[in-house]
Biopython code that builds the backbone (N, CA, C, O; Angstrom):
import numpy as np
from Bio.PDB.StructureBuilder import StructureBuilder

atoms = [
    (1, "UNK", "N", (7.413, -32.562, 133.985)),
    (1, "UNK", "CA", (7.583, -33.718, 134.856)),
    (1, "UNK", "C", (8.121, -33.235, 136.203)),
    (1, "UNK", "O", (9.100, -32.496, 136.303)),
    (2, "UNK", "N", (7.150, -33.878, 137.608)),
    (2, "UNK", "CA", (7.956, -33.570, 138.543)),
    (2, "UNK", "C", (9.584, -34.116, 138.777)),
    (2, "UNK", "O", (10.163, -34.895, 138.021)),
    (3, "UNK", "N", (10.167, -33.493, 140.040)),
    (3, "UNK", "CA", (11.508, -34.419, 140.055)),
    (3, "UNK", "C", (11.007, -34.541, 141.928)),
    (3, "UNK", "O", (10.282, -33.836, 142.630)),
    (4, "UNK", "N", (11.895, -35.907, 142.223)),
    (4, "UNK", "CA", (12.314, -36.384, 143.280)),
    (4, "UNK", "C", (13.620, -36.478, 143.483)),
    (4, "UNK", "O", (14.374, -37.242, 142.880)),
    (5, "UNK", "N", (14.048, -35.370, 144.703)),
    (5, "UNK", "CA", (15.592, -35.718, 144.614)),
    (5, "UNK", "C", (15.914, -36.514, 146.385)),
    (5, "UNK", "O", (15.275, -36.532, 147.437)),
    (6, "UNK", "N", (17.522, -37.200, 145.830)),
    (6, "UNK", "CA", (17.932, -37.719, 147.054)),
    (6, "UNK", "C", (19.463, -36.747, 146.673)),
    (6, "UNK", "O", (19.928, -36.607, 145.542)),
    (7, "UNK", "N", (20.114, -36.082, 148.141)),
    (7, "UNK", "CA", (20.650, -34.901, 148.050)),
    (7, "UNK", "C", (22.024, -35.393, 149.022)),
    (7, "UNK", "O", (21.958, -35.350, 150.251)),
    (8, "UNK", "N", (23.302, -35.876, 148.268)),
    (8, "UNK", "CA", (24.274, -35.950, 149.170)),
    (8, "UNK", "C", (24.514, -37.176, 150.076)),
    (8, "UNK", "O", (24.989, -37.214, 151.211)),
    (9, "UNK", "N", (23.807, -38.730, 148.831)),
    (9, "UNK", "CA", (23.482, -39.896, 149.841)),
    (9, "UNK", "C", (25.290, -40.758, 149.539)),
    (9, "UNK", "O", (25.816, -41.097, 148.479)),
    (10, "UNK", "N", (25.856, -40.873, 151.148)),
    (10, "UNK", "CA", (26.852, -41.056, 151.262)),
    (10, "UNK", "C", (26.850, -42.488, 151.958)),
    (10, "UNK", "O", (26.387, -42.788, 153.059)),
    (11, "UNK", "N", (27.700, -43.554, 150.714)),
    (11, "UNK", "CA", (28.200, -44.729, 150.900)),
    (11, "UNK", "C", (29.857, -45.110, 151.421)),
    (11, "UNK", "O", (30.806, -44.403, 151.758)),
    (12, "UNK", "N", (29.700, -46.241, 151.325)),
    (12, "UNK", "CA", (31.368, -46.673, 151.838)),
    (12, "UNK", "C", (31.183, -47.821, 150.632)),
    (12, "UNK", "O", (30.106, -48.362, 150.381)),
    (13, "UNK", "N", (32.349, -48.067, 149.987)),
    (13, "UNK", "CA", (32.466, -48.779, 149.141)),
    (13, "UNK", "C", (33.979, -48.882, 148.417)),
    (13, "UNK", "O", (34.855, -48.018, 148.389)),
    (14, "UNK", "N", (33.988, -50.143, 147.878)),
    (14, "UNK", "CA", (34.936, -50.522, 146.607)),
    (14, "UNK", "C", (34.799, -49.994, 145.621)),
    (14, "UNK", "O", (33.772, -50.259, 144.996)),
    (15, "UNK", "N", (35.625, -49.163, 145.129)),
    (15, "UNK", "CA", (35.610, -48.457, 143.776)),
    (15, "UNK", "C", (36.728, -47.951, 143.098)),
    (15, "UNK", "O", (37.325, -46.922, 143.416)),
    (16, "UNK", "N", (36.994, -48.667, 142.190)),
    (16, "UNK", "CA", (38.442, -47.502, 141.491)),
    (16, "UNK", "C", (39.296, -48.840, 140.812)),
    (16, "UNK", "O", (38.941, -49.991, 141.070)),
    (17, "UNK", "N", (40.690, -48.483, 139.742)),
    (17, "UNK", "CA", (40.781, -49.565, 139.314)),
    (17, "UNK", "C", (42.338, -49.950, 139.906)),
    (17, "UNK", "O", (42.858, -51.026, 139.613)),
    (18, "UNK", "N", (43.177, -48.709, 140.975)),
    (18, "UNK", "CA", (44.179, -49.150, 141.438)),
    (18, "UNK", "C", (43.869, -50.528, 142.030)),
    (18, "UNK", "O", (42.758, -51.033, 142.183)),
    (19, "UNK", "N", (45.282, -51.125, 142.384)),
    (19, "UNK", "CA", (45.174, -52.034, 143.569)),
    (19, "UNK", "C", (45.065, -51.256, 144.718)),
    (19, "UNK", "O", (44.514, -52.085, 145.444)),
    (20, "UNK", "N", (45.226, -49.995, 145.591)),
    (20, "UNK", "CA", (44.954, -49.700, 146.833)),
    (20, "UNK", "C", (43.236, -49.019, 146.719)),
    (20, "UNK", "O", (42.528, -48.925, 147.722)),
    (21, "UNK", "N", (42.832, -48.651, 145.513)),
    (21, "UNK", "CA", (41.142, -48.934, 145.880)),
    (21, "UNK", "C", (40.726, -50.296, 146.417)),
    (21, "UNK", "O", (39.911, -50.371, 147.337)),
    (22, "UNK", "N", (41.293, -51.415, 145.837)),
    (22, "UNK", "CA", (40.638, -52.351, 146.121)),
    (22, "UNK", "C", (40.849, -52.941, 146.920)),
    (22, "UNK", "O", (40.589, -54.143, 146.964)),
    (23, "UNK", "N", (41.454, -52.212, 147.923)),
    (23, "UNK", "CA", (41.645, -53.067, 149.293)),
    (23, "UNK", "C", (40.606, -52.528, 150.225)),
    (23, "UNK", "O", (40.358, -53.195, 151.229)),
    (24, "UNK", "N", (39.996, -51.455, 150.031)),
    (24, "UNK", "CA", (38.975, -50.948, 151.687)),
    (24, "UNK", "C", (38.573, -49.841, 150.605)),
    (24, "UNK", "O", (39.113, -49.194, 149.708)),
    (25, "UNK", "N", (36.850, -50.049, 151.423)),
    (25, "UNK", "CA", (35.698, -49.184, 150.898)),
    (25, "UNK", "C", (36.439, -47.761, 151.204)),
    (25, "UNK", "O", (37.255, -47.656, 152.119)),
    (26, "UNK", "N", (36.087, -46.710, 150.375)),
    (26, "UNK", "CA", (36.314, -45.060, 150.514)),
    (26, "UNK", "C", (35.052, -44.553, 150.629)),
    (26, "UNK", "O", (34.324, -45.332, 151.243)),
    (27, "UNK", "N", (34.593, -43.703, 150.331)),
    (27, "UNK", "CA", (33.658, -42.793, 150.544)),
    (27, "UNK", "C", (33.042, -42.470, 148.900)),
    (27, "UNK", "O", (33.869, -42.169, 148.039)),
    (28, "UNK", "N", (31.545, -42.551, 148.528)),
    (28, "UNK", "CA", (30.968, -42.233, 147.837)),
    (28, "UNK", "C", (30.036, -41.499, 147.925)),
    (28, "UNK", "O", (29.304, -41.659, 148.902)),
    (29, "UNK", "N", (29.757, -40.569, 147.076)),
    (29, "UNK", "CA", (29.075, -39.456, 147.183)),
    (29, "UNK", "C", (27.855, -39.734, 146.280)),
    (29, "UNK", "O", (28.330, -39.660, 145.146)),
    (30, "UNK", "N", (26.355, -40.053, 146.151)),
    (30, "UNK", "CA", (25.662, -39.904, 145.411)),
    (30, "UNK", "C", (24.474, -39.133, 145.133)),
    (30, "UNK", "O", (23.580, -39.198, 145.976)),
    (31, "UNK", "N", (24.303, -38.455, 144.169)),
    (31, "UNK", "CA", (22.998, -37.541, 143.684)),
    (31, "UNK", "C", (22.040, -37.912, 143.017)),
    (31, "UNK", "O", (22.398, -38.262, 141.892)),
    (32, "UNK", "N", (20.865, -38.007, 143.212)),
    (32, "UNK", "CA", (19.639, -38.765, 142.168)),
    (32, "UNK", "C", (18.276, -37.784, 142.343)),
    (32, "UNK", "O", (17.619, -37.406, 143.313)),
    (33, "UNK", "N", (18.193, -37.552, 140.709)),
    (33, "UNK", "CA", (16.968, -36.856, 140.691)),
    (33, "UNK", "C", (15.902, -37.518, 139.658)),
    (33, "UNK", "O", (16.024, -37.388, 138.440)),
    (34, "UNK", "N", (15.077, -38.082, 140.138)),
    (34, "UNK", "CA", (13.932, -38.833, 139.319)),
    (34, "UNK", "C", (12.703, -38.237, 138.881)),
    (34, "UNK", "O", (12.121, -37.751, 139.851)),
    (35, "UNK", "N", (12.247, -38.124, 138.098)),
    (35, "UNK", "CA", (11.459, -37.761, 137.096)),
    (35, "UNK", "C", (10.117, -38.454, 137.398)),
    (35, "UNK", "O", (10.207, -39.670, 137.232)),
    (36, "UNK", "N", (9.355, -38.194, 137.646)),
    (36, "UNK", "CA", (7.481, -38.808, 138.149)),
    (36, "UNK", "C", (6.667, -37.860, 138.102)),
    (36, "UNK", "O", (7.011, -36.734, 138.461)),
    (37, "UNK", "N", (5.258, -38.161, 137.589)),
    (37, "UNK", "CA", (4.395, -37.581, 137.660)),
    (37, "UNK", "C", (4.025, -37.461, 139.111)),
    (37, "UNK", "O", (3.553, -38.522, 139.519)),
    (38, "UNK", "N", (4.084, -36.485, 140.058)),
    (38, "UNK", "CA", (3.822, -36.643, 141.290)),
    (38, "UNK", "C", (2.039, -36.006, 141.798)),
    (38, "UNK", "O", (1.667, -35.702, 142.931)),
    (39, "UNK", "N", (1.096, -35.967, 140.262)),
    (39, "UNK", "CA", (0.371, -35.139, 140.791)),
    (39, "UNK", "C", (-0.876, -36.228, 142.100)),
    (39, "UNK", "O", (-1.371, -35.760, 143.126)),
    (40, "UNK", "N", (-1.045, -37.527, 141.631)),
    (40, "UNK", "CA", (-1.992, -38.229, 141.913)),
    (40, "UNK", "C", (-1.581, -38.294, 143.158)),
    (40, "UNK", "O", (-2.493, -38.329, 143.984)),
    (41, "UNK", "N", (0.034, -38.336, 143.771)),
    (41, "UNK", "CA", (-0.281, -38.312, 144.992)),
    (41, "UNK", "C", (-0.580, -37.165, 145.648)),
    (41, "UNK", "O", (-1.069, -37.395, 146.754)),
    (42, "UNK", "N", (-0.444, -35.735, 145.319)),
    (42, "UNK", "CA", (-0.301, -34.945, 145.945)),
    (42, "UNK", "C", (-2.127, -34.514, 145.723)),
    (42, "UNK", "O", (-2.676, -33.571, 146.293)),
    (43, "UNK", "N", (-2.812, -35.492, 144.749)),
    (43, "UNK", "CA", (-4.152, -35.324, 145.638)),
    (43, "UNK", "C", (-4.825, -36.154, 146.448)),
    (43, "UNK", "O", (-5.803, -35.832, 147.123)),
    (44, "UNK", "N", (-4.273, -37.337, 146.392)),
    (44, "UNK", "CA", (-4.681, -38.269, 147.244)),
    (44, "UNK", "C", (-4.090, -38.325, 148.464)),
    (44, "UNK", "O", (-4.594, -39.114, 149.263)),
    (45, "UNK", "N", (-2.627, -37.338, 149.006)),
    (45, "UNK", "CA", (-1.855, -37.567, 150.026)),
    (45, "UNK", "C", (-1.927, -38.938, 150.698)),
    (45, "UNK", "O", (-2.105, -39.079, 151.907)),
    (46, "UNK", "N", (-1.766, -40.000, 149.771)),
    (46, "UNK", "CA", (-1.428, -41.001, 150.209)),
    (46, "UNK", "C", (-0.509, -41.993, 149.926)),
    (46, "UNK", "O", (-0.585, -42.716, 148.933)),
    (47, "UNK", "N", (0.489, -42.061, 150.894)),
    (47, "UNK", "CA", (2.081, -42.882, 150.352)),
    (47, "UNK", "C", (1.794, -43.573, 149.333)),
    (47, "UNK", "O", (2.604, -43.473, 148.411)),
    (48, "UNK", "N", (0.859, -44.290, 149.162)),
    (48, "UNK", "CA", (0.807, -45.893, 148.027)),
    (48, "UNK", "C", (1.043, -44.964, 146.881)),
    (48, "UNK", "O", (1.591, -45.510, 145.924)),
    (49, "UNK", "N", (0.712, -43.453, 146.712)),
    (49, "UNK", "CA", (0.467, -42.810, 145.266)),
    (49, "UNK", "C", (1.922, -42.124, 145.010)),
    (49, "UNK", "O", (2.261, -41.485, 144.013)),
    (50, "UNK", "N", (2.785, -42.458, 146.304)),
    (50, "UNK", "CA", (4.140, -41.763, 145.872)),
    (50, "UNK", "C", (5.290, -42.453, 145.334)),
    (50, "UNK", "O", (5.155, -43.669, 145.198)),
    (51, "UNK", "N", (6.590, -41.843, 144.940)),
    (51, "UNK", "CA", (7.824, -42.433, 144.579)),
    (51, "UNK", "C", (8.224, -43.045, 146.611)),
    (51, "UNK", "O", (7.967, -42.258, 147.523)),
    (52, "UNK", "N", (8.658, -44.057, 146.827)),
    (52, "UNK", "CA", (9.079, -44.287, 148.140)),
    (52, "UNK", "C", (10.524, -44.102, 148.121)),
    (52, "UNK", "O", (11.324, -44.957, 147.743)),
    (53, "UNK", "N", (10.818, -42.922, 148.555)),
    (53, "UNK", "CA", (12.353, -42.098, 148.254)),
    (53, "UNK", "C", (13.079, -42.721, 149.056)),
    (53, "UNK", "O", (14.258, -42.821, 148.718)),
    (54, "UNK", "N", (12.673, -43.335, 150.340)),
    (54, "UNK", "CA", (13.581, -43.889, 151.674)),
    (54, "UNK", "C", (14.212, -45.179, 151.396)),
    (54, "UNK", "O", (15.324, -45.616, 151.690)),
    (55, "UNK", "N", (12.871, -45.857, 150.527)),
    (55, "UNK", "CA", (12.975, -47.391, 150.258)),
    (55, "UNK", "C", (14.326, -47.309, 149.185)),
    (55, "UNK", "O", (15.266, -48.100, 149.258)),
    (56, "UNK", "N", (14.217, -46.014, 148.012)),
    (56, "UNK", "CA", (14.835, -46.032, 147.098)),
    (56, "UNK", "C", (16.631, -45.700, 147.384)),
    (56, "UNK", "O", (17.623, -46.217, 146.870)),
    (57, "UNK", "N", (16.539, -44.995, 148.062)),
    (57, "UNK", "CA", (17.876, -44.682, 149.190)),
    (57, "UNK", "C", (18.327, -46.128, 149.690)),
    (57, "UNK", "O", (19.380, -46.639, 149.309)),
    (58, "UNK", "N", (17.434, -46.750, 150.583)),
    (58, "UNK", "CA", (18.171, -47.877, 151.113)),
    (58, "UNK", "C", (18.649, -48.767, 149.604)),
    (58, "UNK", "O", (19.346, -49.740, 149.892)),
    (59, "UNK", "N", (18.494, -48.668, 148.654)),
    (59, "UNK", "CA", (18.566, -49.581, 147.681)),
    (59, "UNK", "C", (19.818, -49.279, 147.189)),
    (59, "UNK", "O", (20.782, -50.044, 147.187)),
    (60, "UNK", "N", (19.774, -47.856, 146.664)),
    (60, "UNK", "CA", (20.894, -47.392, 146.044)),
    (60, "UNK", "C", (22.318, -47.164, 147.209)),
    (60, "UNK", "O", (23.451, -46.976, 146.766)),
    (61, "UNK", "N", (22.076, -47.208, 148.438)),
    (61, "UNK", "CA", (23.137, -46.928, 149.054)),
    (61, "UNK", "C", (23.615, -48.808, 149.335)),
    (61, "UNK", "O", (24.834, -48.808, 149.163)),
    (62, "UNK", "N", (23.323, -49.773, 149.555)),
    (62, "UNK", "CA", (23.449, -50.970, 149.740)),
    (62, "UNK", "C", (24.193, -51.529, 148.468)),
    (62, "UNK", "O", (25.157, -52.295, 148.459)),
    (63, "UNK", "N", (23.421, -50.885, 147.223)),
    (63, "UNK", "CA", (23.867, -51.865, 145.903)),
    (63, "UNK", "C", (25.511, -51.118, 145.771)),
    (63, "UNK", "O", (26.411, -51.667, 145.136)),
    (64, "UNK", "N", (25.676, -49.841, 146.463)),
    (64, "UNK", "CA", (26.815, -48.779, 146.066)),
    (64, "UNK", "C", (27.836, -49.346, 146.857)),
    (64, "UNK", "O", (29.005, -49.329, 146.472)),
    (65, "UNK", "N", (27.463, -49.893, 148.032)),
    (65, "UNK", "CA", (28.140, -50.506, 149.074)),
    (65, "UNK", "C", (28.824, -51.937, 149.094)),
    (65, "UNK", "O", (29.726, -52.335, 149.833)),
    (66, "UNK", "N", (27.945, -52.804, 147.775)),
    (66, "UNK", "CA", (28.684, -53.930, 147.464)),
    (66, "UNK", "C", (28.908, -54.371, 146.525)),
    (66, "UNK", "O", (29.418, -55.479, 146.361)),
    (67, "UNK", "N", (28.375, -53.137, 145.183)),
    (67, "UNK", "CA", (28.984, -53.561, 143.999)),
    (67, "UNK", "C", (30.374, -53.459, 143.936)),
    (67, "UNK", "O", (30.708, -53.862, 142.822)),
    (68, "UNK", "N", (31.294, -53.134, 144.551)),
    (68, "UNK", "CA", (32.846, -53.398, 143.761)),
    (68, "UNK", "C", (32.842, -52.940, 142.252)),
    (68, "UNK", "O", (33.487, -53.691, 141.520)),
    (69, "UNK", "N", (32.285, -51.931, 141.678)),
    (69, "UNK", "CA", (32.560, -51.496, 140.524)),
    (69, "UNK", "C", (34.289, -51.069, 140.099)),
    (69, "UNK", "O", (34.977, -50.917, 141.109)),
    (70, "UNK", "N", (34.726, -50.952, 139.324)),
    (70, "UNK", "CA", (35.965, -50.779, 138.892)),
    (70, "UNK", "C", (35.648, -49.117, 138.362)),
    (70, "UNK", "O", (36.574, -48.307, 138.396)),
    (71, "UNK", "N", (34.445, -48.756, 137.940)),
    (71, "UNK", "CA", (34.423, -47.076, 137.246)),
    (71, "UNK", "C", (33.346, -46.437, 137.843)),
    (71, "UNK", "O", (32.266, -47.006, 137.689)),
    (72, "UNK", "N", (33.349, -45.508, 138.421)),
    (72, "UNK", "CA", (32.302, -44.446, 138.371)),
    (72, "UNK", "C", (31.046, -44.276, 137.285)),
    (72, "UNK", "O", (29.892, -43.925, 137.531)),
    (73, "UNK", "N", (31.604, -44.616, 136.084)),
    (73, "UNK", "CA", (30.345, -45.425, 135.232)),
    (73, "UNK", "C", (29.752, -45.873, 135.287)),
    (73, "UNK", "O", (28.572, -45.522, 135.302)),
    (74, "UNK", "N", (30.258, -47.147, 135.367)),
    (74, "UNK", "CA", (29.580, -48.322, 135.864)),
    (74, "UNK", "C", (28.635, -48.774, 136.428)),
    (74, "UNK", "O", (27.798, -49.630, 136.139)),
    (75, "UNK", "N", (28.956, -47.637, 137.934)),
    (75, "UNK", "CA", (28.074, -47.826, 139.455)),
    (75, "UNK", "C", (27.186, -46.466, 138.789)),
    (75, "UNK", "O", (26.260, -46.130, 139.527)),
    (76, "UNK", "N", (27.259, -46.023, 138.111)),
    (76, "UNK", "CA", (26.471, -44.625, 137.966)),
    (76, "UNK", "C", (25.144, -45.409, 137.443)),
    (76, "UNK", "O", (24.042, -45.238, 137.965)),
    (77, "UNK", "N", (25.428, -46.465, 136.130)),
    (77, "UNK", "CA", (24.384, -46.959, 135.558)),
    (77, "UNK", "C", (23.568, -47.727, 135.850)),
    (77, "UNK", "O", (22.379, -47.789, 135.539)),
    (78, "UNK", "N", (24.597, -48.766, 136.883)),
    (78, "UNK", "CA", (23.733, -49.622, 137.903)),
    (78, "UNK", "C", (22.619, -48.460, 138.766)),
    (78, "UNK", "O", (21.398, -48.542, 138.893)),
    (79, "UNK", "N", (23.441, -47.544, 139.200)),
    (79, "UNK", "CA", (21.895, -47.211, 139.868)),
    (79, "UNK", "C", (20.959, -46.749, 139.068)),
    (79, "UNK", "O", (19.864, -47.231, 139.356)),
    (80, "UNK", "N", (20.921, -45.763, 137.878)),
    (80, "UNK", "CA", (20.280, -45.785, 136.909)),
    (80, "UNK", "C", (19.533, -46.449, 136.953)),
    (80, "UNK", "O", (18.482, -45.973, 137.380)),
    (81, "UNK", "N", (19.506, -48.049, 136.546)),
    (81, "UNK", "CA", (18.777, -48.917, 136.015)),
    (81, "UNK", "C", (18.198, -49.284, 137.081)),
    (81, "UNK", "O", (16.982, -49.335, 136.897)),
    (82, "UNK", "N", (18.635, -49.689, 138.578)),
    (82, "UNK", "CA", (17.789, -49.661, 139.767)),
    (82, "UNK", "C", (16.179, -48.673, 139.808)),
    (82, "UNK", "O", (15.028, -49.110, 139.819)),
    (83, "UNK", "N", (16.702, -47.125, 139.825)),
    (83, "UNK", "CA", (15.830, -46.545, 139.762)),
    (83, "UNK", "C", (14.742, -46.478, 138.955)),
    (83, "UNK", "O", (13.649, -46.131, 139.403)),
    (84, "UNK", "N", (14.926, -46.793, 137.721)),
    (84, "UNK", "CA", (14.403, -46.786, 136.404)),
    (84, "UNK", "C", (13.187, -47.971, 137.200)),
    (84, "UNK", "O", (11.986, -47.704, 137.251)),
    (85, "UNK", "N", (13.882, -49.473, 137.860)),
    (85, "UNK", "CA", (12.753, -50.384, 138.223)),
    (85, "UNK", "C", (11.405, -49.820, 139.183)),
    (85, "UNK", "O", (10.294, -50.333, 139.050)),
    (86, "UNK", "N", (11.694, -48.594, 140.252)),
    (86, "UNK", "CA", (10.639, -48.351, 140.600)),
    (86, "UNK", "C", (9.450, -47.352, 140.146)),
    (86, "UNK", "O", (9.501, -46.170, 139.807)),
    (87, "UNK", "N", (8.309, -48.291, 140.266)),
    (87, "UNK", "CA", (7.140, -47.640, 139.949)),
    (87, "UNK", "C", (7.113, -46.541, 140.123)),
    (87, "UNK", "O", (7.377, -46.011, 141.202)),
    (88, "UNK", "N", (6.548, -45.530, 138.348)),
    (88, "UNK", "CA", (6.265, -44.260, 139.163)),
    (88, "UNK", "C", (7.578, -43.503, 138.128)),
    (88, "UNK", "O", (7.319, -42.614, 137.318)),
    (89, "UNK", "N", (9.094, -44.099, 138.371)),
    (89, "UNK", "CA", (10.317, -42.974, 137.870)),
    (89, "UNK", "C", (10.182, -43.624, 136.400)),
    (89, "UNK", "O", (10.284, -44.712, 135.834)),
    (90, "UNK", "N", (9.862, -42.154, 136.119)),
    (90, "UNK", "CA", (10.626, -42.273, 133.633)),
    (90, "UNK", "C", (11.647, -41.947, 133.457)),
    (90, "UNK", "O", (12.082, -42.200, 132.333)),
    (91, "UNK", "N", (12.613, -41.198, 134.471)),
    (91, "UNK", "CA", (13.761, -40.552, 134.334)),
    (91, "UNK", "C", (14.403, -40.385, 135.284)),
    (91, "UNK", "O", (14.000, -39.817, 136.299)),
    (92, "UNK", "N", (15.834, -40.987, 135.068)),
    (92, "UNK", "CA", (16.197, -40.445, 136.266)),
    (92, "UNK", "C", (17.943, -39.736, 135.928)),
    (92, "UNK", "O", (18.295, -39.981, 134.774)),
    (93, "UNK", "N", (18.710, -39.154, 136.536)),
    (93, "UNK", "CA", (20.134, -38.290, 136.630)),
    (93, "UNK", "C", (20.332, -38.636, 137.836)),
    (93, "UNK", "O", (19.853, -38.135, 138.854)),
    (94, "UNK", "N", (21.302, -39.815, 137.688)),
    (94, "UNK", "CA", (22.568, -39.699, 138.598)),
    (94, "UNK", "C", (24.027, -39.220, 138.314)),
    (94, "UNK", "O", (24.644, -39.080, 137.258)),
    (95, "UNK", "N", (24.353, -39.026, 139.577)),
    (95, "UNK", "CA", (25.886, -38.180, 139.421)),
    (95, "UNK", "C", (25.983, -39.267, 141.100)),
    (95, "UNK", "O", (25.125, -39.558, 141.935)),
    (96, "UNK", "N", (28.088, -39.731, 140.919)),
    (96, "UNK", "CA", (28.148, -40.414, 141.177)),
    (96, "UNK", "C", (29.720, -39.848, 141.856)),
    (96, "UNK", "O", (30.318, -39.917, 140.782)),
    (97, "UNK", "N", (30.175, -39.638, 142.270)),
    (97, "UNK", "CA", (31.354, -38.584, 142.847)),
    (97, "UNK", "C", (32.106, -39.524, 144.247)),
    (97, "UNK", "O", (31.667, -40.054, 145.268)),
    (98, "UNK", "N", (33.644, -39.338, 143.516)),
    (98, "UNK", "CA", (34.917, -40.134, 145.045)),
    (98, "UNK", "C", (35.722, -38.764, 145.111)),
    (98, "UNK", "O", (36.598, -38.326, 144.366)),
    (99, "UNK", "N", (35.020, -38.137, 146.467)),
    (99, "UNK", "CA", (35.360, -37.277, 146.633)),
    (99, "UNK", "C", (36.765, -37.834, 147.568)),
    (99, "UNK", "O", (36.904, -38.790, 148.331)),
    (100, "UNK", "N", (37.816, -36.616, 147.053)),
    (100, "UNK", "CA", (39.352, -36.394, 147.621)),
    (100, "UNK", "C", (40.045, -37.313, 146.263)),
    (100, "UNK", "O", (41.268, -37.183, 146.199)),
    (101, "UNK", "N", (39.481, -38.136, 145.278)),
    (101, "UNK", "CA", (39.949, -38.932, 144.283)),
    (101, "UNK", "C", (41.603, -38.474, 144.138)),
    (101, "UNK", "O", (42.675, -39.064, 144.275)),
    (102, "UNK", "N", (41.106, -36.828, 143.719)),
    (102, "UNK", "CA", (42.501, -36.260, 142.709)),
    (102, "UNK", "C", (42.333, -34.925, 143.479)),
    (102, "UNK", "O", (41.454, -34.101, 143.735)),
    (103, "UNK", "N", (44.079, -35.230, 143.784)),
    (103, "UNK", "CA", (44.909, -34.162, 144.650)),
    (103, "UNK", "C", (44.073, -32.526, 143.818)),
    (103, "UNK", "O", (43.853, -32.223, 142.645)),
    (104, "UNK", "N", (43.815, -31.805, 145.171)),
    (104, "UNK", "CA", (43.303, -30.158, 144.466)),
    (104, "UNK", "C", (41.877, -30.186, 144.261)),
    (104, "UNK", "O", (41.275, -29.113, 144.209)),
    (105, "UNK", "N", (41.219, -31.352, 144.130)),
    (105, "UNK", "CA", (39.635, -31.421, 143.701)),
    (105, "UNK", "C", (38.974, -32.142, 144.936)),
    (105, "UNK", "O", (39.200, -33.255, 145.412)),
    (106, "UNK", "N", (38.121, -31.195, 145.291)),
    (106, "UNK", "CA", (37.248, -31.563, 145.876)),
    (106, "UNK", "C", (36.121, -32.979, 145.899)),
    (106, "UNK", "O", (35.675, -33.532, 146.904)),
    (107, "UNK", "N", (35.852, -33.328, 144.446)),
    (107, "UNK", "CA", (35.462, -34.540, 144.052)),
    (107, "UNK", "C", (35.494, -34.588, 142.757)),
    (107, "UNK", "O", (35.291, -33.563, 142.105)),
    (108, "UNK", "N", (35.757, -35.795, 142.156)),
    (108, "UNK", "CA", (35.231, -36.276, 140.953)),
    (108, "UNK", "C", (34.413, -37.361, 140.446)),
    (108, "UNK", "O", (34.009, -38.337, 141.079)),
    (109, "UNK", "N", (34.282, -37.169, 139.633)),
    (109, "UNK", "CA", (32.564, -38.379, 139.067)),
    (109, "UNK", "C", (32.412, -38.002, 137.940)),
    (109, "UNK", "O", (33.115, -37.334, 137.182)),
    (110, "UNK", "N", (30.823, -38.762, 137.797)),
    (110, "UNK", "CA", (29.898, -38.606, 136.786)),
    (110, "UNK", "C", (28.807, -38.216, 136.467)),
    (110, "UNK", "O", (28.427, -38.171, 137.637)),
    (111, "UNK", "N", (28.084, -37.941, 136.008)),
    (111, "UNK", "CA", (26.512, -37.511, 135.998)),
    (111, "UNK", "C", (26.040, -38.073, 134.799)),
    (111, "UNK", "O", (26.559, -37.729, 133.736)),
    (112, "UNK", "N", (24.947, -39.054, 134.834)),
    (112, "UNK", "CA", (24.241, -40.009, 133.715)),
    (112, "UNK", "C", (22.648, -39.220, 133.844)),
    (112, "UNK", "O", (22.083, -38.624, 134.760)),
    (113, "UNK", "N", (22.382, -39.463, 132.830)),
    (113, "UNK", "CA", (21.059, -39.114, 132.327)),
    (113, "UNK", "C", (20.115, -40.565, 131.647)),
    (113, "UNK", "O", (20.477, -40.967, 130.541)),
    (114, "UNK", "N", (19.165, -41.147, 132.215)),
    (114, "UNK", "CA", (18.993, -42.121, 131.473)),
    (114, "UNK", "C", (17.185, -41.973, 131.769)),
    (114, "UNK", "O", (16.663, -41.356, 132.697)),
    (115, "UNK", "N", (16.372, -42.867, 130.493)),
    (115, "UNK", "CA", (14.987, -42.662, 130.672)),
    (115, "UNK", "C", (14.761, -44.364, 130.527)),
    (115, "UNK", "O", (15.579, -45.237, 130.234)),
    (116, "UNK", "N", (12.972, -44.475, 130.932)),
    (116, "UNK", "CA", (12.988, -45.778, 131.115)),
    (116, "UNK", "C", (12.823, -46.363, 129.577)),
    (116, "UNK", "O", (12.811, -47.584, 129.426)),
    (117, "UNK", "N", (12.676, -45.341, 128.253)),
    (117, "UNK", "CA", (12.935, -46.246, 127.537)),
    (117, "UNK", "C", (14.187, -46.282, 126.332)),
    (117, "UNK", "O", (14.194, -45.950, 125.146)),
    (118, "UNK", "N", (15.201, -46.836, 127.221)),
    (118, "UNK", "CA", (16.566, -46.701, 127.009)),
    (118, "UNK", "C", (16.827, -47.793, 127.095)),
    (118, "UNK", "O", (17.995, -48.161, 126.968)),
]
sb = StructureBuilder()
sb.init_structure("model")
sb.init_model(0)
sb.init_chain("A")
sb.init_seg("    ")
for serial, (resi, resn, name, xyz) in enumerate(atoms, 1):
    if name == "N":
        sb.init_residue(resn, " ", resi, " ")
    sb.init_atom(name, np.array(xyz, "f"), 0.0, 1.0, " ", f" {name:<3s}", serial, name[0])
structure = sb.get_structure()
């Protein structure tokens, strides 16, 4: 299976279950690699035959931006299941990262693995 990746797509958002998360968006870090047969477009070179990675970006960075999730889970699966809706992805791995979270670490998160028939 080919993959489609989106590499380092950075939101502002509500996330976390203190009360000072939930006062003002922080910074989210997201990774998505989707799973598609990419051969039909790459003989037809024509968009209609591809994954639309830009469209799929604006989706996942918007839904990241106003879900208010309480876990890194949570928002990991929501996009999951986003992706899973467009034509084309059987699989997709997100990893879902609030980077500066915890003092010494660079970021922490999650990484989900989910297929569309899950």
């Amino acid at each position: 299976m080919d993959k489609i990746f989106i590499k380092d797509l950075l939101a502002r958002g509500i996330i976390g279950v203190h009360d000072w998360e939930r006062e003002k968006p922080q910074d989210i870090l997201i990774n998505v690699t989707a799973f598609a047969d990419t051969r039909r477009a790459a003989e037809t070179d024509n968009i209609a035959d591809c994954v639309d990675y830009s469209a799929l970006a604006k989706k996942i960075q918007a839904h990241a931006e106003t879900a208010a999730r309480f876990t890194v889970e949570a928002l990991a699966n929501d996009l999951a299941k986003l992706c899973l809706e467009q034509k084309g992805i059987n699989k997709v791995i997100v990893r879902v990262e609030k980077p500066g979270a915890v003092r010494s670490a660079q970021s922490v998160g999650v990484e989900i693995e989910r297929g569309r028939d899950e």
